[in-house]
C-alpha positions in Angstrom: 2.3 12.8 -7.5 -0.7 13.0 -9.4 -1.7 10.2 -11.7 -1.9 10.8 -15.4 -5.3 9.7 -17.2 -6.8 10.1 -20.9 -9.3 12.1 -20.9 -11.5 9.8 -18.4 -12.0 7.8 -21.3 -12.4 4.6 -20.0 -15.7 4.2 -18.0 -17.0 0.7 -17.0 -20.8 2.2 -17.5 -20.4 4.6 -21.0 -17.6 3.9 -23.0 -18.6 2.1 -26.3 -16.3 1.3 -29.0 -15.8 0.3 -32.7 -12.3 -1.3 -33.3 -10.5 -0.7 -36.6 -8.1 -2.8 -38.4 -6.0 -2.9 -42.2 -5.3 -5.8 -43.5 -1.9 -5.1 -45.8 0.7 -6.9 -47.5 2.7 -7.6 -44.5 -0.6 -8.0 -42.5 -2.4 -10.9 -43.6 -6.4 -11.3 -42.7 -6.1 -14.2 -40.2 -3.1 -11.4 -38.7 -5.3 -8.9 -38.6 -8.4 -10.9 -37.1 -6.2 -12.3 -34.3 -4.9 -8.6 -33.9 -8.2 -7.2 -33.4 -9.5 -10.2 -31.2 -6.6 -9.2 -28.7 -7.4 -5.5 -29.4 -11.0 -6.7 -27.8 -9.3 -8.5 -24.8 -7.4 -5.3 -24.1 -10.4 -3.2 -24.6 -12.3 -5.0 -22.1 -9.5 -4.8 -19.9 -9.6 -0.8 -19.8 -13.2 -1.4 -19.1 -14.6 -0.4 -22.8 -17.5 -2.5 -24.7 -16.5 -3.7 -27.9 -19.3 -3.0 -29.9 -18.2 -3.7 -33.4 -14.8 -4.2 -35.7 -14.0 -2.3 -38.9 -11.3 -4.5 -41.3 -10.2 -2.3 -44.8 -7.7 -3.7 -47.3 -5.2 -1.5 -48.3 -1.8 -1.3 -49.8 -0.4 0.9 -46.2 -2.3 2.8 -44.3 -3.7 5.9 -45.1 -1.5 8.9 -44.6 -3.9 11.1 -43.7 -6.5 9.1 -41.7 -5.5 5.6 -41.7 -8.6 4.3 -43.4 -10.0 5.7 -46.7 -13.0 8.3 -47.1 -15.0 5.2 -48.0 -14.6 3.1 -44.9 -15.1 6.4 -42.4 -18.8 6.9 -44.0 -19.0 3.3 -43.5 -17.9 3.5 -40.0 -19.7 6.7 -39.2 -23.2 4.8 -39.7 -21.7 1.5 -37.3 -21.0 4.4 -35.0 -24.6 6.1 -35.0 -26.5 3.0 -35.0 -24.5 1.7 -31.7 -24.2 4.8 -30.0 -20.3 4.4 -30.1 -18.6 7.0 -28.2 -14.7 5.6 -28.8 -12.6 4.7 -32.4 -9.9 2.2 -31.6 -7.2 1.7 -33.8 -5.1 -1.6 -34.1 -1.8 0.6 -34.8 -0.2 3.8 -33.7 -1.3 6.4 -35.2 0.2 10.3 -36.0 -0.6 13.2 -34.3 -2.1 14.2 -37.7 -4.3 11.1 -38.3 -5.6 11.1 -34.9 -6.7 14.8 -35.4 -8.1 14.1 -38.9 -9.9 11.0 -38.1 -11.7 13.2 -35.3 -12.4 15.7 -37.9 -13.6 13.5 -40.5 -16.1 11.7 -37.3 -17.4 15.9 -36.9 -20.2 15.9 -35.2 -20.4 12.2 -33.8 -18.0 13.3 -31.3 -15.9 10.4 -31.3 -12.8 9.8 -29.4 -9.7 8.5 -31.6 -7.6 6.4 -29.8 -4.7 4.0 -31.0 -3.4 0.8 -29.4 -0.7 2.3 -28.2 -2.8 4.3 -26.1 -4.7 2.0 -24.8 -2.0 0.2 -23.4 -0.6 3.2 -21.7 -3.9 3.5 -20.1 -4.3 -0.1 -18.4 -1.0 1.0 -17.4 -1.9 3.3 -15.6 -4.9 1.6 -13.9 -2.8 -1.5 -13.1 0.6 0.8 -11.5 0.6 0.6 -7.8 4.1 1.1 -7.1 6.2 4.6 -6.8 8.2 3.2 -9.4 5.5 1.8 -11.5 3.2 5.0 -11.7 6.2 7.5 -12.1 7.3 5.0 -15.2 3.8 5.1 -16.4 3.2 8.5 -16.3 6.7 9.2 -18.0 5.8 7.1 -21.1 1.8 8.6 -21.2 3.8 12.5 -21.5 6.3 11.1 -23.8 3.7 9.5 -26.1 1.2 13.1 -25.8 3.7 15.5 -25.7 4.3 14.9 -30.2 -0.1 15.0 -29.9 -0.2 18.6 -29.1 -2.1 21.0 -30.7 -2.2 23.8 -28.5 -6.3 23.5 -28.9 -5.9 22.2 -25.1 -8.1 18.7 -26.0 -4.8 17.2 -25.6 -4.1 18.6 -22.5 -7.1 17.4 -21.3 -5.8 13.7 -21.0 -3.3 14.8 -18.5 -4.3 15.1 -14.9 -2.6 17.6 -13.4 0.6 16.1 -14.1 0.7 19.1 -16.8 -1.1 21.3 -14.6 -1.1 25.9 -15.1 0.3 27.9 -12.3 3.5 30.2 -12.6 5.2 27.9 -14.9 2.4 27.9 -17.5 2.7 31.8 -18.1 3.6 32.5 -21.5 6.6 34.2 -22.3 7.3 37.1 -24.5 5.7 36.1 -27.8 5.6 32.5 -26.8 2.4 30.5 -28.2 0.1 28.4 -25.8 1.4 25.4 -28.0 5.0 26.0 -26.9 3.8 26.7 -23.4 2.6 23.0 -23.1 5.1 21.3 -24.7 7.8 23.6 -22.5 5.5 22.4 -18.6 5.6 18.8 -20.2 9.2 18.7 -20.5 9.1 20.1 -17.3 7.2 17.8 -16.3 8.9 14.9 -17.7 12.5 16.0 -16.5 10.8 16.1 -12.9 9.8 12.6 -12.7 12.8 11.5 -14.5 14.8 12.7 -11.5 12.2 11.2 -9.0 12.6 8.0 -10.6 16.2 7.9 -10.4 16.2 7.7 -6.6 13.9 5.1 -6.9 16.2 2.8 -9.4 19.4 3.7 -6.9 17.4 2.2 -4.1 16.4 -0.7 -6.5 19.9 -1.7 -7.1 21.1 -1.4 -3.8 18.4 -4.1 -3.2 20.1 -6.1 -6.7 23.3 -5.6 -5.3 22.0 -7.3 -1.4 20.7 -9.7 -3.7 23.8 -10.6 -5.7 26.0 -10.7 -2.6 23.6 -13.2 -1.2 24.4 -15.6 -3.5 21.2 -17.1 -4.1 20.1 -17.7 -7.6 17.4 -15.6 -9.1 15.1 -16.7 -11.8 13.0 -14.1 -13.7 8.9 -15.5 -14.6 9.2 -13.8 -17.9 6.5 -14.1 -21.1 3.3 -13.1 -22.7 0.7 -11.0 -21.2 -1.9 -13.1 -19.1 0.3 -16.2 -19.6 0.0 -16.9 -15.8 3.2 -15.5 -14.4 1.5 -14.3 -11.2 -0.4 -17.5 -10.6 3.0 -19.7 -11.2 4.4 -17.5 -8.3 1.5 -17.4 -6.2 1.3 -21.6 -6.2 5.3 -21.4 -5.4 5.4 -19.0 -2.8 2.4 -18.5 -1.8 2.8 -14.9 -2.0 -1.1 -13.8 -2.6 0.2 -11.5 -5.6 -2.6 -10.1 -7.8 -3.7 -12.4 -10.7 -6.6 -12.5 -13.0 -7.6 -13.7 -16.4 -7.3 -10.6 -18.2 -4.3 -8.6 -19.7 -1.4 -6.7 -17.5 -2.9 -7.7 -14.5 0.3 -7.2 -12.8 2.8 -4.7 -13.6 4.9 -4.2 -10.7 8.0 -6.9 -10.2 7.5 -8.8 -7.3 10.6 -11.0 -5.7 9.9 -14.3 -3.5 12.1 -16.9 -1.4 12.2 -20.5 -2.6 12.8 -23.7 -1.7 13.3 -26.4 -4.3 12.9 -29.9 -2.8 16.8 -30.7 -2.7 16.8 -27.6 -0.2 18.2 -25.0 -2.5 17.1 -21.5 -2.1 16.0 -19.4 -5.6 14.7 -15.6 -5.5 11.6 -16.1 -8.4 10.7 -12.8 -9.4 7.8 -11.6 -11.5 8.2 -9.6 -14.3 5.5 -6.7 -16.4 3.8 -9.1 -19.6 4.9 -8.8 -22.9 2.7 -8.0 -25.9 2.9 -7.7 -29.8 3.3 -4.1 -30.8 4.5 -3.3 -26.9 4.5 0.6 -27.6 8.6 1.6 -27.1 7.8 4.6 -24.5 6.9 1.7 -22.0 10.2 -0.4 -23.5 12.2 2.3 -22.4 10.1 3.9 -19.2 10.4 0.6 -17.8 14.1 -0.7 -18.5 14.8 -0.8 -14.8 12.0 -3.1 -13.8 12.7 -5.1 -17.0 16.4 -5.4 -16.0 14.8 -7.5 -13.7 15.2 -10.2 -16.2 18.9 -8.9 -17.6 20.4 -9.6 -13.9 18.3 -13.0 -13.5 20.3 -16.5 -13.9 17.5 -18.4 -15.3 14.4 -16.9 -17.6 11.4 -18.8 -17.1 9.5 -18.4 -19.7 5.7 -18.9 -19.2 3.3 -19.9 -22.6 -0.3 -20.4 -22.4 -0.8 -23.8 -24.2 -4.7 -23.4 -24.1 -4.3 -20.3 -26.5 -4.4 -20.9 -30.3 -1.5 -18.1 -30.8 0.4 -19.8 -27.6 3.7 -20.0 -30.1 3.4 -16.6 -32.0 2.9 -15.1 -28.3 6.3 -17.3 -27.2 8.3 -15.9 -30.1 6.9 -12.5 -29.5 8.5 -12.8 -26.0 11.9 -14.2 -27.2 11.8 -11.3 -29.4 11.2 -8.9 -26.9 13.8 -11.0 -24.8 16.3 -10.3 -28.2 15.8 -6.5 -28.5 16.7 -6.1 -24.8 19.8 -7.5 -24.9 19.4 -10.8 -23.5 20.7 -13.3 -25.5 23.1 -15.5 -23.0 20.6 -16.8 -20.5 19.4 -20.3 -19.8 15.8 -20.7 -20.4 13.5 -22.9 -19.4 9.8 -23.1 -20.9 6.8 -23.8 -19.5 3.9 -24.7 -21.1 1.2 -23.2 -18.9 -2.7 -24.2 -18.2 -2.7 -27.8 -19.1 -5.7 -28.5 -17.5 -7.2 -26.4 -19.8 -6.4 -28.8 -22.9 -6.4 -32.3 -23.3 -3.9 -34.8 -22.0 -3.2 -36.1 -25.5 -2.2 -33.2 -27.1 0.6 -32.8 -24.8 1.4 -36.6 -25.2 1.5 -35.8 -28.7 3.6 -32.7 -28.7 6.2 -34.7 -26.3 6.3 -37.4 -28.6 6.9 -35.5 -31.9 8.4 -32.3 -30.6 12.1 -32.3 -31.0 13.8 -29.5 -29.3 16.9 -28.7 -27.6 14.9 -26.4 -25.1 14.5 -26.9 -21.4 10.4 -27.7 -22.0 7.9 -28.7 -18.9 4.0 -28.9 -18.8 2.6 -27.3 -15.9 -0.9 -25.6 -14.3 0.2 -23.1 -12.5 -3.8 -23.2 -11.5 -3.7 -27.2 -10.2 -0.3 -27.7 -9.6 0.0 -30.5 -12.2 3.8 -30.7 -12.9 4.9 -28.2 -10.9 7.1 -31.2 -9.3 8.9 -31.6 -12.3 9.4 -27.8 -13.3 11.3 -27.5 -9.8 13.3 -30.9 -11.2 14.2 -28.6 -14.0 15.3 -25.5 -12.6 17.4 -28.0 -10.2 18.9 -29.3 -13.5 19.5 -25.9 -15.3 21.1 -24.6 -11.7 23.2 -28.0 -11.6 25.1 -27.3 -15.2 25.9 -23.3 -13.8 28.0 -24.9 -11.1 31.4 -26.3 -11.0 33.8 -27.4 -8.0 36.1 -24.7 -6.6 38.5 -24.1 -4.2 38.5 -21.2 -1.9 41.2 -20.1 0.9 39.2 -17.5 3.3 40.9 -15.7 6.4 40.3 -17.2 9.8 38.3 -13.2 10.5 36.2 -14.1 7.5 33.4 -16.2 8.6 30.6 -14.7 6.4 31.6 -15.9 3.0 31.8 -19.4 4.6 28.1 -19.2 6.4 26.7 -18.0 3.0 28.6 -21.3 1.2 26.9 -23.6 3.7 23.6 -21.7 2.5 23.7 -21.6 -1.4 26.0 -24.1 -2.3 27.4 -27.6 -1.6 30.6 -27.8 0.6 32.6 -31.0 0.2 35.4 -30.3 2.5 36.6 -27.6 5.0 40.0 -27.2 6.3 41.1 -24.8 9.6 44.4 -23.5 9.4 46.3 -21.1 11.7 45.4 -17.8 10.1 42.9 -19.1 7.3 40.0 -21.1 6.2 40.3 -23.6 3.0 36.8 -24.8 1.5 36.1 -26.6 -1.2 32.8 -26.1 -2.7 30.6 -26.8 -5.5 29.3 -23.7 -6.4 27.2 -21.4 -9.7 29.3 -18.7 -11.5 27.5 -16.0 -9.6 29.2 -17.4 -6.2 32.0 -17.8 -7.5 32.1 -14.3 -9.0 31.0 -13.0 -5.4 34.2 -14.7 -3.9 36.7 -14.2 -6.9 39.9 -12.8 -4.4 39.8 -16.2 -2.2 39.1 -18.2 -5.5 42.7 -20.7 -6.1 44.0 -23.2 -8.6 42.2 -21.6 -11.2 
């Protein structure tokens, strides 16, 4: 499969940019600065130089080029004068803007880009999996294929994955417009079906999973939060992690043991984002139902960043619009030894919530201890005492109750097997036909 890319416009030597912002009625200044500041972060992610920021007030945005005439003259001399070679803009933008900004930049040949595009591109630098690059590539077409203009610059931003050949002849009065829009549904239908085998496999290995009994908990929360880090320190697992944005994309599942002896499946999730474009929402809904099948969320914040609470209740949002609402979550407040001890003596102090909370560094391993403590405690209320009668043949469900749960007394009969066990609903669920007195 070949990989999509945009335009190769992302290189670590060359690429230059000026970010642009609005500041609106229902996007304040301080909105709009913090915006643009995490625009930056993802810009330097893709590898592109930030090399100056454009802010314009306005009503909404510009229906024709986002900014007005004014502000492009203004940023057309930032451009010259810093040899900018890439427009970013802090929203998504319409075929038609995108086209008319590039007009309006003439002979500065700029490349327009929008956030959402840039997020589709670190995408697909940071997808390593089957799964992850076939998802990637589906939400790139999806997101280009509205962009065409049959001029062929679009086209450019797509690999091969649009390629010519036989299927690019034109038919009887068709245009070269419909031609590419007709290969990238084409296209698109082809790695649909690829990535349908890959989700059967991928519930076959939910459905081992569920049958094992073992609890899962999904690391769930804002980009760069330190998911992969808290899993790393946990398991061990030498996962990918650095200190910029989307580092990790592909779910990754680990064994643990929590110091009473349970065993918990932690698995890593994609990072969530404000303005997370909805072609990735929905090209990844079967890594992200990663989280819908866990028992626990953990939801990771980064306390040493200033927007650490907008970023949490951009995640339960996110959390929200998928569906999730029934879940026990626990909250960890991540990269303590970043901050001081007193402000999280203070926020324990004052802070009066009826959330599962903890204070960890994922980094240290400063309160890890008490973040297994937790999960124990969230895992303890899931449970209740049951009584099961098995059949004498039946010695699996028994070996797997020893495993995952705690037995408090076993009786042999002559043709069957009576346990009772303390157990979480998903066991119980598991062994349903045995369950009696209930």
């Amino acid at each position: 499969m070949s990989k999509t890319n945009i335009n190769n416009i992302i290189d670590e030597t060359e690429s230059r940019a000026i970010l642009i912002g609005l500041i609106t009625p229902e996007n304040s200044e301080s909105e709009c600065e913090r915006s643009l500041d995490e625009l930056e972060r993802l810009a330097d992610t893709a590898g592109i130089s930030s090399c100056a920021k454009l802010v314009q007030s306005r009503m909404s945005p510009d229906a024709a080029t986002y900014i007005g005439k004014g502000k492009i003259e203004e940023a057309k001399g930032v451009i010259a004068a810093n040899d900018i070679n890439i427009a970013i803009v802090d929203d998504e933008l319409s075929p038609s803007q995108i086209r008319n900004l590039e007009d309006c930049f003439g002979e500065l040949n700029i490349e327009v880009i929008d956030r959402t595009m840039l997020i589709l591109e670190i995408f697909s630098m940071r997808a390593y999996s089957s799964e992850g690059k076939l998802q990637v590539e589906i939400a790139l077409l999806r997101y280009t294929m509205p962009r065409l203009t049959g001029k062929g610059k679009e086209m450019s931003r797509l690999g091969g994955g649009a390629g010519g050949g036989a299927g690019a002849r034109r038919g009887a009065g068709e245009t070269k417009l419909e031609v590419e829009r007709r290969n990238l549904k084409s296209r698109i239908s082809s790695l649909e079906n690829e990535l349908k085998h890959l989700e059967v496999s991928r519930e076959v290995m939910r459905a081992r999973r569920e049958k094992s009994g073992i609890p899962n908990i999904a690391i769930a929360g804002y980009t760069n939060s330190g998911k992969s880090t808290l899993l790393n320190y946990l398991t061990d697992s030498g996962i990918f992690a650095e200190d910029k944005l989307f580092a990790t994309l592909d779910p990754t599942t680990r064994k643990l043991n929590t110091p009473s002896g349970t065993e918990i499946l932690l698995t890593d999730t994609v990072g969530f984002i404000k303005k997370l474009p909805h072609h990735l929402i929905q090209a990844f809904k079967s890594t992200l139902n990663e989280i819908n099948y866990s028992d626990i969320i953990l939801l990771v914040a980064d306390i040493s960043d200033s927007e650490h609470e907008e970023q949490l209740e951009v995640a339960k949002s996110l959390l929200y619009d998928m569906g999730i609402t029934d879940k026990p979550i626990i909250i960890a407040y991540n990269k303590i030894d970043r901050i001081s001890t007193d402000i999280i003596t203070d926020r324990e102090n004052s802070v009066i919530s009826s959330e599962d909370i903890v204070y960890i560094s994922a980094a240290t391993g400063e309160g890890i201890d008490s973040l297994l403590i937790k999960i124990e405690e969230v895992l303890s209320h899931q449970k209740s005492s049951v009584n099961f009668i098995f059949p004498l043949d039946e010695q699996s469900p028994i070996n797997n109750l020893y495993k995952n749960s705690k037995v408090l007394d076993i009786e042999y009969r002559d043709d069957s097997v009576a346990v009772k066990a303390v157990v979480d609903n998903k066991t119980k669920g598991m062994y349903e036909k045995y369950l009696i007195g209930v």
